[in-house]
C-alpha positions in Angstrom: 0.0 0.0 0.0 1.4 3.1 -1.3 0.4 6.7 0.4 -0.7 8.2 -2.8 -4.3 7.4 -4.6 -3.3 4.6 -7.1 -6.0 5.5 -9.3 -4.3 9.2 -9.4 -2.2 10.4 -12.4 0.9 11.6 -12.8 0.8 15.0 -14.3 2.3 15.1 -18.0 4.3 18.3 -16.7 5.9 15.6 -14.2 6.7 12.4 -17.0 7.9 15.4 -19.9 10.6 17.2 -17.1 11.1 14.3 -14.8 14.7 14.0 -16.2 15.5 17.4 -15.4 14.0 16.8 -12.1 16.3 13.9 -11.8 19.4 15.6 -12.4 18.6 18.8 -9.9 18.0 16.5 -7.4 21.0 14.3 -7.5 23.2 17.5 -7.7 21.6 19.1 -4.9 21.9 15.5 -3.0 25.7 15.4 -4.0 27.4 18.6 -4.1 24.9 19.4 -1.1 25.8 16.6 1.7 29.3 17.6 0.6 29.0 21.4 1.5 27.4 20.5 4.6 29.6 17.7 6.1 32.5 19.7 4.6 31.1 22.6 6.8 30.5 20.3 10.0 33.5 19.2 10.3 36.1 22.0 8.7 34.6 24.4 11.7 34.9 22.4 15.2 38.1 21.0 13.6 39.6 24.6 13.1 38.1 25.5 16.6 39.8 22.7 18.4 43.2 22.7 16.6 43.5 26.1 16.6 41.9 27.4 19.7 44.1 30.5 20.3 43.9 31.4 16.7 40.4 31.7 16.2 39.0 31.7 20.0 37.1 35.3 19.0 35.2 33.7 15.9 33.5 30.8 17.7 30.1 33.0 18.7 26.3 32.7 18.6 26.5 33.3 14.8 28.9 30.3 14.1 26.8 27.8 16.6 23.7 28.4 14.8 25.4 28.2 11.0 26.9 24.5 11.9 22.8 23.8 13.3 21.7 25.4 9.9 24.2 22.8 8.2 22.8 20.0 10.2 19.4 20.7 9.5 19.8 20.6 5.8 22.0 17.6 6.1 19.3 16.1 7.3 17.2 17.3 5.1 19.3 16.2 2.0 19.4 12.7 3.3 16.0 12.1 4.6 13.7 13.9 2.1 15.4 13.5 -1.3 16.0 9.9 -1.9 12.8 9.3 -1.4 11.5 12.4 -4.3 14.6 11.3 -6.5 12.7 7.4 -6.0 9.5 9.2 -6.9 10.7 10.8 -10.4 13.2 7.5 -11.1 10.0 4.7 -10.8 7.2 7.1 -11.6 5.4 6.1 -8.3 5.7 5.7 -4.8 7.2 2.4 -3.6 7.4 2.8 -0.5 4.7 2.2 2.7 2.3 4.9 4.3 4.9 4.7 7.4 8.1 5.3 5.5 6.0 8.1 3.6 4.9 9.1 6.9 8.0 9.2 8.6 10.1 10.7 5.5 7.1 13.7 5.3 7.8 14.5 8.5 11.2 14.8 9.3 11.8 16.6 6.0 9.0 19.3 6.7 10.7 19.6 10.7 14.2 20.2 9.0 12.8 22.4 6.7 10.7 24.2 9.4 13.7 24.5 11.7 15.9 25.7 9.1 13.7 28.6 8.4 13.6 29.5 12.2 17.2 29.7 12.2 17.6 31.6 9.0 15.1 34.0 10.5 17.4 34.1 14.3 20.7 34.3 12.1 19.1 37.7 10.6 18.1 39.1 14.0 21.1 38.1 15.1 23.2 40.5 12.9 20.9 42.8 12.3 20.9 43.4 16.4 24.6 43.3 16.7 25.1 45.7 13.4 22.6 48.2 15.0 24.2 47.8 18.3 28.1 47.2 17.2 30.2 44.6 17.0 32.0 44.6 20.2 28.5 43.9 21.9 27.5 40.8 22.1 23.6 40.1 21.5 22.9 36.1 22.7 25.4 33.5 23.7 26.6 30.8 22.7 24.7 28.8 25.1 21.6 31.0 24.3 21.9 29.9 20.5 22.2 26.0 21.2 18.9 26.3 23.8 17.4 28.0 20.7 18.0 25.7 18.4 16.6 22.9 20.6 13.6 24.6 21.0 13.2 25.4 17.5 13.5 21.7 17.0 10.8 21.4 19.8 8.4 23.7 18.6 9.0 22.9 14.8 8.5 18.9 15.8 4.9 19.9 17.8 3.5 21.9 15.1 4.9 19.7 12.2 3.5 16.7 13.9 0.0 17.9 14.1 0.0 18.6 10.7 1.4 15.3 9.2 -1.2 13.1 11.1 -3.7 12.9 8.4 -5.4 9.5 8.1 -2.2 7.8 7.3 -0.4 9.5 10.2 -2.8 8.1 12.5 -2.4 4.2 11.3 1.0 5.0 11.8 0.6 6.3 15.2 -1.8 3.9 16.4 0.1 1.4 15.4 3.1 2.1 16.9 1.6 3.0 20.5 -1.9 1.3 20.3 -3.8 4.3 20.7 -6.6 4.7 18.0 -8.5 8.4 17.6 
């Protein structure tokens, strides 16, 4: 059982493009994950092996970029391969839980990525007003923001995913049916 309608069609916009829908999606997959691992693990390396060097650079601004990489990270891995499968086979393949599952943590990294854009921008539009040598949040600040975001994005997100599918999912998984 697939979450779509098999009696549905597949648009003709969808079948005449799907190859250029193939190929932007295995770049973005590709040279995407790349950027963001690249940017994961470049940063906390330079921090730790250089911490006298660049001591001054690790700030609220820096902690919530590496969560920004993360959450498209995720994004990348958990949302795409399952559109690229979609465009490759011309239908869904996979079960109402994996679709389930898949929906929402792609829409919770997207969601929390968006929140963070939004802090990064307050962020140095308060310092910029303010000036540089004034700090605005800490570092610690950032990471409980970030978590919350996660929080809040997760709540919100998961009330909208449970459709009827969400809730055979649900029910099955903890035996409470609504």
């Amino acid at each position: 059982m697939s979450c779509l309608n098999e009696t549905a069609p597949i648009s003709e916009y969808l079948i005449k493009y799907d190859i250029i829908f193939i190929i932007n999606i295995s770049s973005v997959m590709i040279l995407g994950s790349l950027g963001h691992l690249l940017n994961l693990v470049a940063i906390p390396y330079v921090y730790f092996r250089y911490p006298t060097k660049f001591a001054r650079r690790w700030n609220q601004i820096t902690v919530l970029l590496l969560h920004l990489s993360f959450c498209d990270l995720v994004y990348i891995l958990a949302g795409l391969p399952f559109m690229l499968s979609f465009f490759i086979y011309k239908e869904v393949t996979f079960s109402c839980s994996v679709c389930w599952f898949t929906a929402l943590a792609r829409n919770v990294c997207a969601n929390t990525s968006f929140y963070i854009v939004a802090t990064i921008a307050c962020v140095r539009m308060t310092t910029d007003l303010k000036g540089l040598k004034k700090k605005n949040i800490s570092t610690k600040t950032s990471t409980i923001l970030c978590c919350c975001y996660w929080f809040l994005t997760f709540i919100i997100i998961f009330s909208l995913v449970l459709s009827d599918c969400g809730r055979i999912v649900v029910a099955s998984f903890t035996g409470i049916v609504w």
